[in-house]
N, CA, C and O atoms as a GROMACS GRO file, in nm:
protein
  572
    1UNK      N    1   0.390  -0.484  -0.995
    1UNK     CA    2   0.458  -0.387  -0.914
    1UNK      C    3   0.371  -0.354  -0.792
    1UNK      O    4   0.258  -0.316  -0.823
    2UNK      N    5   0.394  -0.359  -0.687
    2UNK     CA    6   0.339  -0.301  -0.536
    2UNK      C    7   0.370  -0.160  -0.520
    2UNK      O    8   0.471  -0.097  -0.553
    3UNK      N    9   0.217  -0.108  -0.440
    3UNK     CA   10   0.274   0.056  -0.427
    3UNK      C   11   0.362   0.035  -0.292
    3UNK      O   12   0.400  -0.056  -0.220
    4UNK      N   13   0.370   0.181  -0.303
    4UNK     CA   14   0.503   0.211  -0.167
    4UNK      C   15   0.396   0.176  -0.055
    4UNK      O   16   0.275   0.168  -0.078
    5UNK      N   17   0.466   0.154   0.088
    5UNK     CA   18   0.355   0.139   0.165
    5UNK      C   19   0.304   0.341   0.232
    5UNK      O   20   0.378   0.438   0.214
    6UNK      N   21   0.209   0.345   0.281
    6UNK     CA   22   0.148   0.475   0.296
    6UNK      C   23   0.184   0.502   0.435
    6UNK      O   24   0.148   0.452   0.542
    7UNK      N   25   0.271   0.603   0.398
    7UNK     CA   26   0.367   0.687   0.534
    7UNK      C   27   0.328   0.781   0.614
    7UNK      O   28   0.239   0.844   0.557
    8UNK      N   29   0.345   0.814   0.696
    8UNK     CA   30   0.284   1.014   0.713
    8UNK      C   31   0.413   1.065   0.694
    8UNK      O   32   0.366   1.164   0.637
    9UNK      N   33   0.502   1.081   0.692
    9UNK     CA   34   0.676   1.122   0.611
    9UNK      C   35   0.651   1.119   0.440
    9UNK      O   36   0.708   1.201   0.368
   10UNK      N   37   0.619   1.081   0.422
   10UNK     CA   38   0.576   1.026   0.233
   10UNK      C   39   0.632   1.182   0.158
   10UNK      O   40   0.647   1.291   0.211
   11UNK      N   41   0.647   1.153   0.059
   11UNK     CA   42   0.690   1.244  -0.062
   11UNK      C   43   0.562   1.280  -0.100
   11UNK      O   44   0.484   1.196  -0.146
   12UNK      N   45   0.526   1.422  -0.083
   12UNK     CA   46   0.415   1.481  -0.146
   12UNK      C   47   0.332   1.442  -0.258
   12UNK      O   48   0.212   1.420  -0.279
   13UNK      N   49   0.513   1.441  -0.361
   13UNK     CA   50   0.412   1.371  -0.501
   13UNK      C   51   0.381   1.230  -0.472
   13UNK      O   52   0.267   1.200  -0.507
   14UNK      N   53   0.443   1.144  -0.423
   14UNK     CA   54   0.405   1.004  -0.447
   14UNK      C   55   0.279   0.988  -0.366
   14UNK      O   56   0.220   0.880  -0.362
   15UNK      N   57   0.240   1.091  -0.305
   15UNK     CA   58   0.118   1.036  -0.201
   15UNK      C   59   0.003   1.030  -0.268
   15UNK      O   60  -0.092   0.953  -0.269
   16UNK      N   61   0.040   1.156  -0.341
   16UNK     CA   62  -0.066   1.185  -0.438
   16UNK      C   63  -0.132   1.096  -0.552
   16UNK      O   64  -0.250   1.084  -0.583
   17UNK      N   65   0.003   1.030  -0.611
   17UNK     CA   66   0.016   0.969  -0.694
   17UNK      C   67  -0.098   0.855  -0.629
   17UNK      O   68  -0.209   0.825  -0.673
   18UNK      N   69  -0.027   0.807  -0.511
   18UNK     CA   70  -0.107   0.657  -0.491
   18UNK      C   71  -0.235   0.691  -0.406
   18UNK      O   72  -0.286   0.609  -0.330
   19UNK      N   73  -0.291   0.840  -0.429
   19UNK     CA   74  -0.431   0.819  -0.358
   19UNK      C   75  -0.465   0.834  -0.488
   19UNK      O   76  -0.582   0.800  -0.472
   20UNK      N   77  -0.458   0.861  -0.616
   20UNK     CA   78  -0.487   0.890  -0.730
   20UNK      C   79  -0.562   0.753  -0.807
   20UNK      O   80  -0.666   0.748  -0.871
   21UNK      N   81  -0.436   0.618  -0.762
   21UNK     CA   82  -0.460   0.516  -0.775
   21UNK      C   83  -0.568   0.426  -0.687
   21UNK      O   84  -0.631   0.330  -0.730
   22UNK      N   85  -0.574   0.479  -0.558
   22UNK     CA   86  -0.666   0.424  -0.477
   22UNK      C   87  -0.779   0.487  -0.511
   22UNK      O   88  -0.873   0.412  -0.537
   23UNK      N   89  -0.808   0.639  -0.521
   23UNK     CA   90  -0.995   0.664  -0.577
   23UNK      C   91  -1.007   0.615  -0.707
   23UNK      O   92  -1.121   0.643  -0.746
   24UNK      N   93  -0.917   0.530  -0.831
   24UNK     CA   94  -0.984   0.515  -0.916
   24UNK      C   95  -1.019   0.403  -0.874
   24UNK      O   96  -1.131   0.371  -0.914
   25UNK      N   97  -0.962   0.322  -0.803
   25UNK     CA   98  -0.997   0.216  -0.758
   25UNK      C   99  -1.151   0.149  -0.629
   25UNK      O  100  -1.210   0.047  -0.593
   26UNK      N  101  -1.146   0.262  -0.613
   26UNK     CA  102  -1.297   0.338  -0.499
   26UNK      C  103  -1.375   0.271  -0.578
   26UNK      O  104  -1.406   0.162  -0.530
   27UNK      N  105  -1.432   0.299  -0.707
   27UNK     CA  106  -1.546   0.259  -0.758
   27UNK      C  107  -1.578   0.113  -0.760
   27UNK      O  108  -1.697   0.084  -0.762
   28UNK      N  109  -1.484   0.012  -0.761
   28UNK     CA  110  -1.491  -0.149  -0.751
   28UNK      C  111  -1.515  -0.155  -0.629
   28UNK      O  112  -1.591  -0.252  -0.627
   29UNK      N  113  -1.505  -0.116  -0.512
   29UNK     CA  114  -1.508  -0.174  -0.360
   29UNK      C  115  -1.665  -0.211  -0.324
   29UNK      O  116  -1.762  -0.152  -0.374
   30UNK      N  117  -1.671  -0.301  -0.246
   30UNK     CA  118  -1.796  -0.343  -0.188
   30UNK      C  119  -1.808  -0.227  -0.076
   30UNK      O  120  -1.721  -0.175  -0.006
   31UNK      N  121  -1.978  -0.199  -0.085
   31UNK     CA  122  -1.977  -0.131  -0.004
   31UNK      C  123  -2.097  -0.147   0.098
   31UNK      O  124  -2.184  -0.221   0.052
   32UNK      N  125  -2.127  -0.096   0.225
   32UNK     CA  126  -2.197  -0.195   0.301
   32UNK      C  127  -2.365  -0.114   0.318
   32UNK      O  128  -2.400   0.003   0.332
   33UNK      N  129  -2.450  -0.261   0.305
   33UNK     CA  130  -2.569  -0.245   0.286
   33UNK      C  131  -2.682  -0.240   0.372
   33UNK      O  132  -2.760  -0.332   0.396
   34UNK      N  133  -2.683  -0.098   0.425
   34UNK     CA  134  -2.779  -0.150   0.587
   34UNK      C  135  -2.714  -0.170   0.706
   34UNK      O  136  -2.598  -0.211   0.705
   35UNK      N  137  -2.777  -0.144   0.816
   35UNK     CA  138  -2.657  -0.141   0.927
   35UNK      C  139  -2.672  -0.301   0.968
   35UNK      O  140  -2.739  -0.396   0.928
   36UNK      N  141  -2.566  -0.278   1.077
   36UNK     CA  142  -2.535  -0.380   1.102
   36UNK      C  143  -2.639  -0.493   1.180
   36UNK      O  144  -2.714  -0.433   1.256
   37UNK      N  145  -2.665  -0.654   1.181
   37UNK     CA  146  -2.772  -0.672   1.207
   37UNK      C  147  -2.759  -0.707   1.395
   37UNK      O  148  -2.648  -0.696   1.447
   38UNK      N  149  -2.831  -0.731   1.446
   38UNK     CA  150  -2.817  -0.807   1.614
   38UNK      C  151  -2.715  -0.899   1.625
   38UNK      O  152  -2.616  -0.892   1.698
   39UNK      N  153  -2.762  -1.028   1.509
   39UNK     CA  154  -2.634  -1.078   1.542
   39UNK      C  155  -2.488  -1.086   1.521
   39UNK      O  156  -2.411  -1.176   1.557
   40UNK      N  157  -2.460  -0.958   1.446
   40UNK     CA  158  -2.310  -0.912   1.444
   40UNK      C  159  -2.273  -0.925   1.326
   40UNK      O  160  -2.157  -0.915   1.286
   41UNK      N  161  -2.408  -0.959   1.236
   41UNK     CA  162  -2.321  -0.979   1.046
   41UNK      C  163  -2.370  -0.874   0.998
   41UNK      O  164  -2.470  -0.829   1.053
   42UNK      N  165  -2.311  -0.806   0.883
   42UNK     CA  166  -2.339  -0.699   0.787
   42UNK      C  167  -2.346  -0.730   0.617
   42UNK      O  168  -2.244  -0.770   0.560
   43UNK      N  169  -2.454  -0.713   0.552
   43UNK     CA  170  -2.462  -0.736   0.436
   43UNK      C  171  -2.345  -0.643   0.365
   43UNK      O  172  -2.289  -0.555   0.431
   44UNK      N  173  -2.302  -0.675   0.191
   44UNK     CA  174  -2.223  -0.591   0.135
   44UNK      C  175  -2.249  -0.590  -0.018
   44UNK      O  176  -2.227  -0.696  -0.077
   45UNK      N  177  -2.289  -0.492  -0.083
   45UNK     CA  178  -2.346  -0.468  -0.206
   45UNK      C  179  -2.216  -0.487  -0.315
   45UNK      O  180  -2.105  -0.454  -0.273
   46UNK      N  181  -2.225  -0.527  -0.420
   46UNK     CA  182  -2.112  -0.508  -0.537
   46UNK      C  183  -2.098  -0.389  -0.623
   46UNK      O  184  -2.209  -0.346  -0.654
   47UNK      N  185  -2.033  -0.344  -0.657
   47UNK     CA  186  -2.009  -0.245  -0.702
   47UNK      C  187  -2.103  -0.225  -0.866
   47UNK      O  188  -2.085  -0.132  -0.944
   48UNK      N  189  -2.168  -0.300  -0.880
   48UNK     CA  190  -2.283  -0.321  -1.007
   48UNK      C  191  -2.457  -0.314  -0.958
   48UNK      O  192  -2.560  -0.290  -1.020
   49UNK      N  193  -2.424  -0.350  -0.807
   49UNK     CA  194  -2.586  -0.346  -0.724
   49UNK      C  195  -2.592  -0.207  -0.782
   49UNK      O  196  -2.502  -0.134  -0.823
   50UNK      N  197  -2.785  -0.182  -0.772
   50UNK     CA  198  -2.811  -0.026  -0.773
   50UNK      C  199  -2.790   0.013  -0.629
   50UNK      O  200  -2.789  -0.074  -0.542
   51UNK      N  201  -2.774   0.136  -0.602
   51UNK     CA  202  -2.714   0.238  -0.712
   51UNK      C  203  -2.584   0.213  -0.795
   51UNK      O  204  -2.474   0.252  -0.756
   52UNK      N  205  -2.597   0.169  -0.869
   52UNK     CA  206  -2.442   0.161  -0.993
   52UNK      C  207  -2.347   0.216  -0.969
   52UNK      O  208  -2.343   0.333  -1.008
   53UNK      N  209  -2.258   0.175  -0.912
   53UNK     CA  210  -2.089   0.294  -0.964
   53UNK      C  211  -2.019   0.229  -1.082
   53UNK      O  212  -1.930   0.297  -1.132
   54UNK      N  213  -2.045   0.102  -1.139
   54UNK     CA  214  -1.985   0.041  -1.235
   54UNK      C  215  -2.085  -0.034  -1.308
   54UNK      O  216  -2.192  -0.086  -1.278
   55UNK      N  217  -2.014  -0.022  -1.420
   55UNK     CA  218  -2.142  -0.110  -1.540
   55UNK      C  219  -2.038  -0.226  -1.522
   55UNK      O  220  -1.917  -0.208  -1.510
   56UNK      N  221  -2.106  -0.355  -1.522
   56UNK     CA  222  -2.052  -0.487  -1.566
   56UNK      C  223  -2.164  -0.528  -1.667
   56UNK      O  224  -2.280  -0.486  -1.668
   57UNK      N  225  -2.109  -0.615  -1.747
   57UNK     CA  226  -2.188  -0.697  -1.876
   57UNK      C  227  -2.220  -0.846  -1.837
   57UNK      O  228  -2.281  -0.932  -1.902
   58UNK      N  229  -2.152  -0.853  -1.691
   58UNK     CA  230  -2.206  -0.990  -1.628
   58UNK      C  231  -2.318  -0.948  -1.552
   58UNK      O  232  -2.381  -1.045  -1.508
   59UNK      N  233  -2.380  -0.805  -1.513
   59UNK     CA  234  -2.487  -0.825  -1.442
   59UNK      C  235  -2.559  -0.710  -1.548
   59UNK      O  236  -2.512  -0.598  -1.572
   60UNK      N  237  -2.664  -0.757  -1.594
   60UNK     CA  238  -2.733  -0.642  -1.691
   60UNK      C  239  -2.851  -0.553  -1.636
   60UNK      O  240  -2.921  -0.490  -1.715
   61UNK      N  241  -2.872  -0.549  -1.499
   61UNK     CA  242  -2.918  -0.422  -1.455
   61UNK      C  243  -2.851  -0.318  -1.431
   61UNK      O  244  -2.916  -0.219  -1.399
   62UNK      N  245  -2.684  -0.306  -1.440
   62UNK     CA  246  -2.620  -0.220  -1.459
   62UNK      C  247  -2.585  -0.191  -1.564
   62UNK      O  248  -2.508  -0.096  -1.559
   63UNK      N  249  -2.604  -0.228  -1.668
   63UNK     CA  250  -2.605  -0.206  -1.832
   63UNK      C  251  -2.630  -0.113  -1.815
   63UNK      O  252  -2.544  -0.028  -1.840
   64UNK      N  253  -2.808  -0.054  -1.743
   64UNK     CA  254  -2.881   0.015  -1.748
   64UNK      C  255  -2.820   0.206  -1.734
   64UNK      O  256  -2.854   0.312  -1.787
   65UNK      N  257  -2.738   0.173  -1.652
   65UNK     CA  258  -2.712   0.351  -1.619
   65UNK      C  259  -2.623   0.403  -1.746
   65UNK      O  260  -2.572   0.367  -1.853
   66UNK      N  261  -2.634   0.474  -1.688
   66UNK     CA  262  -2.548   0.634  -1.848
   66UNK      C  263  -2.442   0.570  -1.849
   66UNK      O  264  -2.403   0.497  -1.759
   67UNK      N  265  -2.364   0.603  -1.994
   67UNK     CA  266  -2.240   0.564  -2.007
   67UNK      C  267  -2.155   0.658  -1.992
   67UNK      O  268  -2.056   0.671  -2.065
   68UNK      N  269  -2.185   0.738  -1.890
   68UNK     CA  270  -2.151   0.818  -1.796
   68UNK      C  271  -1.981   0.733  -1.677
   68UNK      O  272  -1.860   0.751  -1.661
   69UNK      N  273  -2.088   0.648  -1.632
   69UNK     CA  274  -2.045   0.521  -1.551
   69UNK      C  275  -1.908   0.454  -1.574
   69UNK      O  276  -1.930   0.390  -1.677
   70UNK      N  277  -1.820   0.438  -1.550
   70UNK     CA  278  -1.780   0.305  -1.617
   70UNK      C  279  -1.764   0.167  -1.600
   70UNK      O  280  -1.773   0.121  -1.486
   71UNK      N  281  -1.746   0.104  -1.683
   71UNK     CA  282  -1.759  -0.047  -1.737
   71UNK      C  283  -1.650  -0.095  -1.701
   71UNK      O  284  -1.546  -0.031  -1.683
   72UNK      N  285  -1.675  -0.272  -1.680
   72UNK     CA  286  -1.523  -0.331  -1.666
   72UNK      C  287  -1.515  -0.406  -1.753
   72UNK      O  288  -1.596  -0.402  -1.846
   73UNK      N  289  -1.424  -0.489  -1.750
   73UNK     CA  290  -1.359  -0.565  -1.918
   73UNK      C  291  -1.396  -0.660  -1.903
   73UNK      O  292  -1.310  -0.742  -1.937
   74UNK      N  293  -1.541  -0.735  -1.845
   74UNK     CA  294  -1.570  -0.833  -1.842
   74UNK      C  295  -1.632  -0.893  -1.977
   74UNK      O  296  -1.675  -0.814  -2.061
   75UNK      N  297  -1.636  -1.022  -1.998
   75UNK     CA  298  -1.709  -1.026  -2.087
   75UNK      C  299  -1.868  -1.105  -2.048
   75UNK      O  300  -1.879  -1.197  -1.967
   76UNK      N  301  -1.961  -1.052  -2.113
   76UNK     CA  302  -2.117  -1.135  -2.094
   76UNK      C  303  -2.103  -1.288  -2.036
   76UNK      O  304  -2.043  -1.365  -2.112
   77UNK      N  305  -2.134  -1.324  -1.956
   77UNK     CA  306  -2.192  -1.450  -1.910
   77UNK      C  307  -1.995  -1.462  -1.798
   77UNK      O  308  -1.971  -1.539  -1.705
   78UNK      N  309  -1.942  -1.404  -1.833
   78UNK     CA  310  -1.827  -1.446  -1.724
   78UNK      C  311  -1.839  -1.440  -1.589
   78UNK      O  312  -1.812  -1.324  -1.558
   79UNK      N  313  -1.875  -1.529  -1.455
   79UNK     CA  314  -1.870  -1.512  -1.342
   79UNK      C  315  -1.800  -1.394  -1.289
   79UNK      O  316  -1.690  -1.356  -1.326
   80UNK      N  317  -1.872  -1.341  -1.201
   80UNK     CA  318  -1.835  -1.234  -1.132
   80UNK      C  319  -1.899  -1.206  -1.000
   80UNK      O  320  -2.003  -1.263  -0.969
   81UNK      N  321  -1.832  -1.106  -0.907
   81UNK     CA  322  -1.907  -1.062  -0.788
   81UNK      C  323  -1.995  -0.934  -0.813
   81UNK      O  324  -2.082  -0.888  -0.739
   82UNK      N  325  -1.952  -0.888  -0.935
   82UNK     CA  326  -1.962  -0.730  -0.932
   82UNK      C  327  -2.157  -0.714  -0.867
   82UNK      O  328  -2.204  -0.633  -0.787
   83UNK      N  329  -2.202  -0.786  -0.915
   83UNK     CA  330  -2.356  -0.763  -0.908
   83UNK      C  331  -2.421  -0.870  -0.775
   83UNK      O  332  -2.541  -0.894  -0.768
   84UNK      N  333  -2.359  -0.904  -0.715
   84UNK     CA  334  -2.372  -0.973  -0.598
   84UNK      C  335  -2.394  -0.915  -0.492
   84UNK      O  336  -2.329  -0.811  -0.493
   85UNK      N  337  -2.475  -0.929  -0.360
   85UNK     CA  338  -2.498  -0.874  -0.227
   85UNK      C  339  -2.437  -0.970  -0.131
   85UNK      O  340  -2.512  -1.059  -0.091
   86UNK      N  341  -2.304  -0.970  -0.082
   86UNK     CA  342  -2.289  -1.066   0.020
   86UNK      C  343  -2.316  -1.039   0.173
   86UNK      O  344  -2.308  -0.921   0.208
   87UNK      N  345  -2.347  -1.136   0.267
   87UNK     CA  346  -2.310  -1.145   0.420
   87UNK      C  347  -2.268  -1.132   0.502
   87UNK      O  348  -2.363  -1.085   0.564
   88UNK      N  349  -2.157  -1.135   0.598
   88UNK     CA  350  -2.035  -1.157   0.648
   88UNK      C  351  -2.041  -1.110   0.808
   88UNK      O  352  -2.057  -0.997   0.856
   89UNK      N  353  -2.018  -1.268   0.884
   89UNK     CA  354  -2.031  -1.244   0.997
   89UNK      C  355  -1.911  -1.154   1.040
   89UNK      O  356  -1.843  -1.111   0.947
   90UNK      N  357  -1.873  -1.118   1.173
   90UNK     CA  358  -1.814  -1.058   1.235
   90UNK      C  359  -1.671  -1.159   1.242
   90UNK      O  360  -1.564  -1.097   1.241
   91UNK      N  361  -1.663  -1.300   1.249
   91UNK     CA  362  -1.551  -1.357   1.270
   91UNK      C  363  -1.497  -1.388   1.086
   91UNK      O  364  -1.394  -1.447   1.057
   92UNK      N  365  -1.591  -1.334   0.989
   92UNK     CA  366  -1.529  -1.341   0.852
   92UNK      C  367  -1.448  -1.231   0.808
   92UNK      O  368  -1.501  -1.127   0.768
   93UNK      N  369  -1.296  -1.249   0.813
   93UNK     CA  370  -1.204  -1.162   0.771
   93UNK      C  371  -1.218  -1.031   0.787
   93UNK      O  372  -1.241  -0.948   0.699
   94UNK      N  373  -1.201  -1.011   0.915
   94UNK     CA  374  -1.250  -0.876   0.994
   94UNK      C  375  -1.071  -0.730   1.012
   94UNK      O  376  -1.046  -0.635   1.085
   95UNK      N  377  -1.012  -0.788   0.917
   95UNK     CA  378  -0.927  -0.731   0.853
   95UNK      C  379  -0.988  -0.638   0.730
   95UNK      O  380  -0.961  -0.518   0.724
   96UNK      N  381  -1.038  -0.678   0.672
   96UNK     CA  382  -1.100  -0.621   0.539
   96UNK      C  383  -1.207  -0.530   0.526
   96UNK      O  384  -1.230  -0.442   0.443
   97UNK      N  385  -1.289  -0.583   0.665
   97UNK     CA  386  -1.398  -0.486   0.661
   97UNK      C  387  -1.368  -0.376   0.786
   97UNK      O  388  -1.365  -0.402   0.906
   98UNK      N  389  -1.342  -0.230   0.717
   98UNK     CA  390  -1.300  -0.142   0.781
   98UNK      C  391  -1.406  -0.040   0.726
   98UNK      O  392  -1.468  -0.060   0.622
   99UNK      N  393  -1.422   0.075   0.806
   99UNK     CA  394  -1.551   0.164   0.778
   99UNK      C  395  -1.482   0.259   0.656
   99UNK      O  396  -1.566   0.329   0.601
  100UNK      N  397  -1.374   0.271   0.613
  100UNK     CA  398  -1.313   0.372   0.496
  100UNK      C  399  -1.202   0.256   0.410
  100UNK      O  400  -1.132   0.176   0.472
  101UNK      N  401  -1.205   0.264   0.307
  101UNK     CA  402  -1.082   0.158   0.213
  101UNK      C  403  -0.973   0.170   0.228
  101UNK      O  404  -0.927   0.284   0.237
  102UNK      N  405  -0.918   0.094   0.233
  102UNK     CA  406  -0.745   0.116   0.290
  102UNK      C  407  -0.677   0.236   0.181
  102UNK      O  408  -0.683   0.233   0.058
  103UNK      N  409  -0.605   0.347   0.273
  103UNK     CA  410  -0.510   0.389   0.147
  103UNK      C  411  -0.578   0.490   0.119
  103UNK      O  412  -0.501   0.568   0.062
  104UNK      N  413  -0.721   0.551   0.131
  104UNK     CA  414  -0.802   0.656   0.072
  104UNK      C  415  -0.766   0.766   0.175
  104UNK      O  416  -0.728   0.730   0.286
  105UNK      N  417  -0.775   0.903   0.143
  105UNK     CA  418  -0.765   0.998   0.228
  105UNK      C  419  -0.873   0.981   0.349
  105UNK      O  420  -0.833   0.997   0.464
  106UNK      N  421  -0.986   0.954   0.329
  106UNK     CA  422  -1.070   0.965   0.462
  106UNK      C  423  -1.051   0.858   0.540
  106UNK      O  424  -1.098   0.867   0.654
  107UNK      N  425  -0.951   0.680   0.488
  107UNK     CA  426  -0.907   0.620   0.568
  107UNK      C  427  -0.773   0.722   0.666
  107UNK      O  428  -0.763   0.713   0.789
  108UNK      N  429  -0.714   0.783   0.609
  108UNK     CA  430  -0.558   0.862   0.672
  108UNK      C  431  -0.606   0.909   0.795
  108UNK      O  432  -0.564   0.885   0.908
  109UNK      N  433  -0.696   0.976   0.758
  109UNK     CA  434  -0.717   1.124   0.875
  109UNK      C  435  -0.777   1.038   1.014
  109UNK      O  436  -0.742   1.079   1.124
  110UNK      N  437  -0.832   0.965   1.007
  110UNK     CA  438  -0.821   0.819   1.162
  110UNK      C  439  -0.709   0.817   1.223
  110UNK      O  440  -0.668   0.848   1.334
  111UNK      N  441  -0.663   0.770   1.118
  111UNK     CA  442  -0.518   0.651   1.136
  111UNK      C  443  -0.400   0.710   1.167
  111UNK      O  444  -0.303   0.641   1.196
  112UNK      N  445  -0.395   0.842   1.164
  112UNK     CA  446  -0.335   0.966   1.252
  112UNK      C  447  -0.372   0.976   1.343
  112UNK      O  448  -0.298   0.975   1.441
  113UNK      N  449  -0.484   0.987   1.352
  113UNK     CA  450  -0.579   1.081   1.446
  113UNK      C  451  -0.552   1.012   1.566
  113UNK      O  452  -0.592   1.079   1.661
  114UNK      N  453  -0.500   0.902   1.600
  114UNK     CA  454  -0.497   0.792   1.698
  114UNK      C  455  -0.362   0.790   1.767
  114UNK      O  456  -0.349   0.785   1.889
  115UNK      N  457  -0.256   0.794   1.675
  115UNK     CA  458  -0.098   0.868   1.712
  115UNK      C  459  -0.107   1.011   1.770
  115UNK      O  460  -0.004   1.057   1.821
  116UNK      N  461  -0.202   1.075   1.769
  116UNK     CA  462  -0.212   1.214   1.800
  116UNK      C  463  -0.278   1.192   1.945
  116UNK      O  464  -0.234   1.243   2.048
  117UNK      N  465  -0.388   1.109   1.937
  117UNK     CA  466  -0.426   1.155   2.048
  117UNK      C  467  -0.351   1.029   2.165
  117UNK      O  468  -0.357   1.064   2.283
  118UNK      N  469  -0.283   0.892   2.137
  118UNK     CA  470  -0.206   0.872   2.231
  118UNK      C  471  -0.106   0.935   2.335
  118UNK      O  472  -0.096   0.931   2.457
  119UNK      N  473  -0.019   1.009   2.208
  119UNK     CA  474   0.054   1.124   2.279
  119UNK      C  475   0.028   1.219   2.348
  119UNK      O  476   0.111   1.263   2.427
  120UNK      N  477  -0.135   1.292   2.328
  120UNK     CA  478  -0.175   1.385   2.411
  120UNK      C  479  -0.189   1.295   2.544
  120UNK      O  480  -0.128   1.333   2.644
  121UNK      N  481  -0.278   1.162   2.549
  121UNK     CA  482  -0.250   1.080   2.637
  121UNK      C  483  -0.115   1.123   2.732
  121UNK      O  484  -0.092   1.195   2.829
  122UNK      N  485  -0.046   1.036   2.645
  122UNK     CA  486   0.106   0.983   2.714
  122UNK      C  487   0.153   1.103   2.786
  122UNK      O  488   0.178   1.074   2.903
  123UNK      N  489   0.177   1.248   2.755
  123UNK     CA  490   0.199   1.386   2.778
  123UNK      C  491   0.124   1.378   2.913
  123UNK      O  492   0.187   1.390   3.018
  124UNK      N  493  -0.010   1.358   2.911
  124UNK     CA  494  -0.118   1.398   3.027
  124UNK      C  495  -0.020   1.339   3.124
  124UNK      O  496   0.059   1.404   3.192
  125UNK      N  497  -0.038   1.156   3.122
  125UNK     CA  498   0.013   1.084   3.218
  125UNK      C  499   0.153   1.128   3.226
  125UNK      O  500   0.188   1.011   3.243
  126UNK      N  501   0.242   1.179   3.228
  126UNK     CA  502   0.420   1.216   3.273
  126UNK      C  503   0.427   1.360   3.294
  126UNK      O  504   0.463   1.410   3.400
  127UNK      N  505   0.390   1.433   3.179
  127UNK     CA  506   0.417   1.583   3.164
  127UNK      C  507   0.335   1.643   3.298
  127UNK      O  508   0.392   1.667   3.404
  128UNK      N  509   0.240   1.657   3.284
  128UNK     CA  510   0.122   1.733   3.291
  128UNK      C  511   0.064   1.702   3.403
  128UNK      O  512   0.043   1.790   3.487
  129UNK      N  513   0.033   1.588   3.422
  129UNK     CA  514  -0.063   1.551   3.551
  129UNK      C  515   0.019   1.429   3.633
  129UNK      O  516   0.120   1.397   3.570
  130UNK      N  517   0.003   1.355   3.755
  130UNK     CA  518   0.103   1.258   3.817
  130UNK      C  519  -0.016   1.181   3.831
  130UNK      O  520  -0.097   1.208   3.920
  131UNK      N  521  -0.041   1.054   3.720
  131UNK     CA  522  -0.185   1.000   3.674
  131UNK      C  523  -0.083   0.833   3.685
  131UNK      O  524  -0.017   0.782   3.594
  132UNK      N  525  -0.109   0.768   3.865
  132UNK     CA  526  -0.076   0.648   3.933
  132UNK      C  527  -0.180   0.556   3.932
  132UNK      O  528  -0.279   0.608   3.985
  133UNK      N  529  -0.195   0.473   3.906
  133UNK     CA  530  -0.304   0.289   3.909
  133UNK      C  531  -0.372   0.362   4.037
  133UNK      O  532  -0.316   0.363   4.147
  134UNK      N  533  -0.499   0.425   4.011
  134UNK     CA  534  -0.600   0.445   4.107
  134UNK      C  535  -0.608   0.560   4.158
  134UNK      O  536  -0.672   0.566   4.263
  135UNK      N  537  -0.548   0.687   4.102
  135UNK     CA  538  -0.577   0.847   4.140
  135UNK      C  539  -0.496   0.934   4.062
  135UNK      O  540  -0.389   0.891   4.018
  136UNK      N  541  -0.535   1.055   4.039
  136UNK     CA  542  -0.508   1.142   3.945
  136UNK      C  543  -0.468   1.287   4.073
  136UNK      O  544  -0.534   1.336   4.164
  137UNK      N  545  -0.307   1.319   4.008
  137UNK     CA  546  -0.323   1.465   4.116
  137UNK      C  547  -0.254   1.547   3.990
  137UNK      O  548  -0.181   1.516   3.896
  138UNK      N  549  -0.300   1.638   4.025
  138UNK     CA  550  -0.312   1.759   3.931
  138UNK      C  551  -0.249   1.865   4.009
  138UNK      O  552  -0.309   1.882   4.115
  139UNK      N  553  -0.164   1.930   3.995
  139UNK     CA  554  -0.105   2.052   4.025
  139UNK      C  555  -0.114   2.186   3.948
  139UNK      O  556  -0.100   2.185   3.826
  140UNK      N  557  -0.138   2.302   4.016
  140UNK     CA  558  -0.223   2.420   3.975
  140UNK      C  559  -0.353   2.480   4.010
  140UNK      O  560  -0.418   2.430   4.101
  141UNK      N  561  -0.392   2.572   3.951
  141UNK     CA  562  -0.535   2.648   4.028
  141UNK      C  563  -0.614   2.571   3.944
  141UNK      O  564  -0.701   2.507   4.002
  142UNK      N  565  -0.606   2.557   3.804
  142UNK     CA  566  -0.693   2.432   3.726
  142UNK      C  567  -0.663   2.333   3.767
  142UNK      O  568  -0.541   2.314   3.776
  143UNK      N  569  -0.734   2.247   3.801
  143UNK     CA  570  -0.698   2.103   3.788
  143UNK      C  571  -0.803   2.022   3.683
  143UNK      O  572  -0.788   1.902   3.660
   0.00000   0.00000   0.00000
């Protein structure tokens, strides 16, 4: 089943519902390790690197934390990323790597934030100010 896609109109409860589903899902995400380098690649930790947000049984330095944590249904010796540090230049799937996880509340409040301020834009240029390819006139004691 696919969730609904994420609206700003959305049904209160269902929003809820599917950010509910996206922070449990927070704890698996790669997350990035160190800033970014000169030549435009960024390392990315697994969700089993220390600091731990998940125990896997494929990487056993995350055994290590409280069982506090939780575990995934892997079993011992099964390939996995969870405990892996990857690379990734700037032209590697630059869809994916976004500074907040798709779908999380602190991705939303951007991804508004950008419809909001076009329109204050768009308003300036018609409403407000007579803003022509190469000068700005302003009418009023403010300008």
């Amino acid at each position: 089943m696919t969730a609904p896609e994420i609206d700003a109109k959305m049904d209160v409860d269902v929003r809820a519902r599917l950010e509910r589903r996206h922070q449990a899902r927070q704890v698996n995400a790669f997350a990035p390790h160190g800033a970014r380098r000169p030549g435009g690649s960024r390392r990315y930790r697994g969700p089993a690197v220390p600091s731990v947000r998940v125990r896997c049984p494929s990487s056993p330095v995350s055994m290590r934390a409280p069982q506090s944590v939780p575990t995934t249904s892997r079993k011992p010796g099964t390939p996995c990323g969870c405990g892996r540090t990857i690379t990734l230049d700037d032209a590697d799937d630059p869809d994916m790597r976004m500074p907040f996880q798709h779908g999380t509340l602190a991705w939303e409040a951007p991804y508004h934030r950008r419809v909001g301020i076009e329109s204050l834009f768009a308003d300036l240029k018609k409403n407000r100010l007579g803003v022509h390819r190469g000068y700005f006139r302003g009418f009023g004691i403010r300008r």
